[in-house]
SEFI-600030 format. One record per residue (C-alpha): residue in one letter; x, y, z. Coordinates in steps of 0.25 Angstrom, whole numbers, padded with zeros to 4 digits, always signed. Layout:
! SEFI-600030
AXYZ ...
! end
This chain:
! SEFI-600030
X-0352-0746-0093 X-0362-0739-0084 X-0354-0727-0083 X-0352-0726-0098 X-0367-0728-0101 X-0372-0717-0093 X-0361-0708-0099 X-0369-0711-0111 X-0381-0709-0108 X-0378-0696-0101 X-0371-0692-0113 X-0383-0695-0121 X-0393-0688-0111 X-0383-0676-0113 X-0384-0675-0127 X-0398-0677-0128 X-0401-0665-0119 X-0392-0658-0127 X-0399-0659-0140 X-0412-0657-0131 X-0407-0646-0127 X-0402-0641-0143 X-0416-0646-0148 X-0424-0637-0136 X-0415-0626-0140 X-0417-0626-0154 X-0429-0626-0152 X-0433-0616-0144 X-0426-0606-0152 X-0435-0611-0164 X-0447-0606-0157 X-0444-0595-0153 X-0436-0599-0138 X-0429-0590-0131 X-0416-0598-0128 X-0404-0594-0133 X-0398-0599-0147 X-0386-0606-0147 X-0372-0596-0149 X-0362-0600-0158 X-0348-0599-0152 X-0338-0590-0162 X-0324-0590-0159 X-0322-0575-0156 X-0308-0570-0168 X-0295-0571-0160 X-0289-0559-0158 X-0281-0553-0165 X-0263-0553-0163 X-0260-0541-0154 X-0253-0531-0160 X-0236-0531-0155 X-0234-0516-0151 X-0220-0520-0151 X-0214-0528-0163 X-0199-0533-0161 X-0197-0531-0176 X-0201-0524-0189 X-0201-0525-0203 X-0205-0514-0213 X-0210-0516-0228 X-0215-0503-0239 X-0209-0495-0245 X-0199-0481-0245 X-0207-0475-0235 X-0200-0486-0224 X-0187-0488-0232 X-0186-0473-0227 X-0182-0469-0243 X-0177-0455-0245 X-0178-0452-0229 X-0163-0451-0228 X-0157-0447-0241 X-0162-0447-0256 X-0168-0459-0263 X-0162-0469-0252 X-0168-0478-0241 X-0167-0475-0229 X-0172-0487-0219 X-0164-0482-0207 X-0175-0472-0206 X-0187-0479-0209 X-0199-0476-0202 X-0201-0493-0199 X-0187-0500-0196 X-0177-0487-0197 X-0168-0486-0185 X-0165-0473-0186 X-0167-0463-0173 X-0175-0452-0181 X-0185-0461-0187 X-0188-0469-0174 X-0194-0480-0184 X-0205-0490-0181 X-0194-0501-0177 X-0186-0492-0170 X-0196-0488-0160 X-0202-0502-0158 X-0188-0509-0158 X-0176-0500-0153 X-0166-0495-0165 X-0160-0508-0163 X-0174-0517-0164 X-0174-0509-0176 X-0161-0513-0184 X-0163-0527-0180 X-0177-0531-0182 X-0182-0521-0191 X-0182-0525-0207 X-0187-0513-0217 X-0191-0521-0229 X-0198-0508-0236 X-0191-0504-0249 X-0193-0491-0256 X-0201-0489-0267 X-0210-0504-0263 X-0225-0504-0266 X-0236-0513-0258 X-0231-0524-0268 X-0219-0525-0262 X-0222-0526-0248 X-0226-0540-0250 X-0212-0544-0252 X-0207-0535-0240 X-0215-0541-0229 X-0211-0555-0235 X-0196-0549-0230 X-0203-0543-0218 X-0211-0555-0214 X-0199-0565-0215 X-0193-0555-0202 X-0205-0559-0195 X-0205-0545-0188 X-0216-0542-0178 X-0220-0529-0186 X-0219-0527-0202 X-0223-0511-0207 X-0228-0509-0219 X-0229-0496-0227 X-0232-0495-0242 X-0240-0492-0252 X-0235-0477-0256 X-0227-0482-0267 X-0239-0490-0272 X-0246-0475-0274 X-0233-0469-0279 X-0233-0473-0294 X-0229-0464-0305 X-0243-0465-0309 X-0259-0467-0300 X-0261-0477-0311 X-0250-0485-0305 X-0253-0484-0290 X-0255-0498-0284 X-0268-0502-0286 X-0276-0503-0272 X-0279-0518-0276 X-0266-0522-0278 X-0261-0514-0264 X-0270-0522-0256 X-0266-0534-0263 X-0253-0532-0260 X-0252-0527-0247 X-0261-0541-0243 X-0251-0549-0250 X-0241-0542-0242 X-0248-0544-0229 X-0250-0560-0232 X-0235-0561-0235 X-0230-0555-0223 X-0243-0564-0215 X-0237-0576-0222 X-0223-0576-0215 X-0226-0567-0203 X-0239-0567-0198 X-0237-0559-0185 X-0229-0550-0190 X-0238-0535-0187 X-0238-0525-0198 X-0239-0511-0198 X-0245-0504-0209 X-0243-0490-0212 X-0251-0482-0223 X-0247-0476-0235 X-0243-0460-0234 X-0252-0448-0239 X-0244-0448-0253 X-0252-0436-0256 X-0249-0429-0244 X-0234-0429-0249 X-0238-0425-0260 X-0246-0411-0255 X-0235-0408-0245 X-0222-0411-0254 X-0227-0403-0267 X-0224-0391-0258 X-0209-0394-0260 X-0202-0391-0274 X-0192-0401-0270 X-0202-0412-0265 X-0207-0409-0281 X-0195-0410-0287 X-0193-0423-0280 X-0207-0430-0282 X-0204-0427-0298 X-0193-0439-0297 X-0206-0445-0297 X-0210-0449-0282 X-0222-0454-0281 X-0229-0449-0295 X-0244-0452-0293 X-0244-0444-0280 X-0233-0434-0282 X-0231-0430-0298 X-0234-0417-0301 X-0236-0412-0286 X-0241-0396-0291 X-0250-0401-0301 X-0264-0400-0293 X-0273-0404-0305 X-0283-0412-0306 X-0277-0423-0311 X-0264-0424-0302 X-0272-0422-0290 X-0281-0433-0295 X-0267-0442-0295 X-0264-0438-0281 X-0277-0441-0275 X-0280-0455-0283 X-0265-0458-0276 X-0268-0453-0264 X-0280-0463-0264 X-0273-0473-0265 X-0264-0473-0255 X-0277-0472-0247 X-0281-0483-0253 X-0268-0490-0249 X-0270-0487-0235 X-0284-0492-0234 X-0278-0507-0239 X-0266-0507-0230 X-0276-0503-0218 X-0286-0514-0223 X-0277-0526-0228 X-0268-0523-0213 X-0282-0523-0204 X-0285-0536-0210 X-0270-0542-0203 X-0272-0544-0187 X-0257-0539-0186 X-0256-0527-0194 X-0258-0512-0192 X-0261-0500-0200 X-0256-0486-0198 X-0271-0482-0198 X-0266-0472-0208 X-0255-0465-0202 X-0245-0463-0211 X-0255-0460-0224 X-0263-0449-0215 X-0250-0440-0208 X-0248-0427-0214 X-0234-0427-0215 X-0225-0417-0218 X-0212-0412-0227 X-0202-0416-0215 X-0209-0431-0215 X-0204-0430-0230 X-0189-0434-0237 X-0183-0423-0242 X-0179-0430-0255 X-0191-0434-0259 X-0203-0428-0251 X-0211-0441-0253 X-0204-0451-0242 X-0204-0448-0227 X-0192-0443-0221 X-0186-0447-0209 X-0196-0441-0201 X-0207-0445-0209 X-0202-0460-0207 X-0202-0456-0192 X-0216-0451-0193 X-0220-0466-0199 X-0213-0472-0187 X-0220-0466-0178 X-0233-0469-0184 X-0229-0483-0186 X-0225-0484-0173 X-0238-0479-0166 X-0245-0488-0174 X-0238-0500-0171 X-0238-0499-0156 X-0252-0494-0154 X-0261-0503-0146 X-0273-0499-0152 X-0268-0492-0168 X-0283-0488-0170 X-0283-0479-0159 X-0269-0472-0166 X-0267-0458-0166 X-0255-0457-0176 X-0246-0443-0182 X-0256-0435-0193 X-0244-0426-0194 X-0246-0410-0199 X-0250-0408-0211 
! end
């Protein structure tokens, strides 16, 4: 009994210093006091996942650019060479170069289909994501520009919109998979490079890309109003997909790359000038490539190309 009565009381002596102490502090402050205020304790943000500069497997989703269309014969699909999951030697493609060939044909899936706008990517990563690969690449969006008409371009809204819906999709079934995002090519560049070419000409009036490339020798004000409203928005398009992928901890964008480099003729198929050939896809491996295995990506000095 005595030993738990004087627990008591020192308990109670402890606390009544305490409050003494609160009240003095209180105070003190309130006239004036020199001792220091209370701090509050905030838990400081976790940090973020660190970025795997080597994924064991890949999936890739867009559009005809990374189903390699028209790179190997006319109107045809050519995934052997393309720039993410392709295993053939003259491209080098993203897998290839952070899996072996064989990594490549065994844990590489290219879910891309030609002629896919960003409202199609959602149901592609819902393919990718139930692979659970370590990396996914995304590149789209210049289908959404190229519309017979400006009018009909993908509004910016509706992009954004759908690129988020995307992103939750693939976060709902796979939330560690990394994502690499690459930004949509200088359609006016092919534009001012490919009208050199009678053939190129001939080819675009099958009606390849209209808003951008109908009527390429017409230099009016009009068409030249056309090009540069589309030219606008694939700018437009970029910005989103650098904004909604710096808002996920594990996605990276190209910063740009594929948009800004001055590609040439050889970087184009020769069946339609518009899609890149097989060195073109092995110019957006490379770029990829860097990107993805870059400690620090901001510090990135990527290929600008000639032009």
């Amino acid at each position: 009994m005595r030993k738990r009565g004087y627990r008591s009381r020192a308990v109670a002596a402890a606390a009544a210093a305490a409050l003494l102490g609160i009240v003095g502090t209180a105070g003190c402050d309130a006239v004036g006091g020199n001792a220091a205020a209370p701090t509050s304790t905030s838990r400081s943000k976790p940090e973020p996942p660190a970025w795997n500069l080597a994924p064991k497997s890949i999936a890739a989703v867009g559009d005809s650019i990374t189903r390699a269309f028209d790179a190997c014969e006319v109107l045809t699909d050519c995934p052997a060479v393309s720039w993410a999951t392709g295993t053939d030697a003259k491209v080098n493609s993203l897998a290839v170069r952070l899996l072996g060939k064989t990594g490549a044909a065994e844990r590489s899936w290219n879910y891309a289909k030609t002629g896919a706008q960003m409202a199609d990517v959602d149901d592609q990563l819902a393919q990718a994501a139930t692979k659970k690969p370590d990396l996914v690449t995304v590149l789209a969006g210049a289908n959404d520009a190229c519309q017979p008409t400006v009018d009909a371009m993908t509004s910016v809204k509706d992009f954004r919109a759908q690129f988020v819906d995307a992103m939750t999709t693939l976060r709902e079934t796979s939330p560690k998979t990394q994502v690499f995002v690459a930004s949509v090519p200088d359609l006016k560049r092919l534009w001012s490079i490919g009208r050199t070419s009678e053939l190129s000409k001939r080819m675009w009036k099958l009606g390849i890309c209209s808003s951008m490339l109908a009527d390429p020798d017409d230099l009016g004000t009009a068409a030249t109003s056309r090009r540069d409203k589309v030219q606008d928005r694939v700018k437009e398009y970029n910005a989103v997909l650098k904004d909604v992928c710096e808002k996920d901890e594990r996605c990276r964008f190209d910063g740009g790359a594929v948009y800004k480099y001055r590609f040439e003729t050889p970087q184009l198929s020769t069946w339609d000038w518009f899609h890149p050939s097989t060195s073109g896809q092995k110019l957006l491996a490379e770029m990829a490539y860097r990107v993805v295995t870059a400690p620090k990506p901001d510090e990135l000095k990527l290929p600008t190309g000639s032009g």
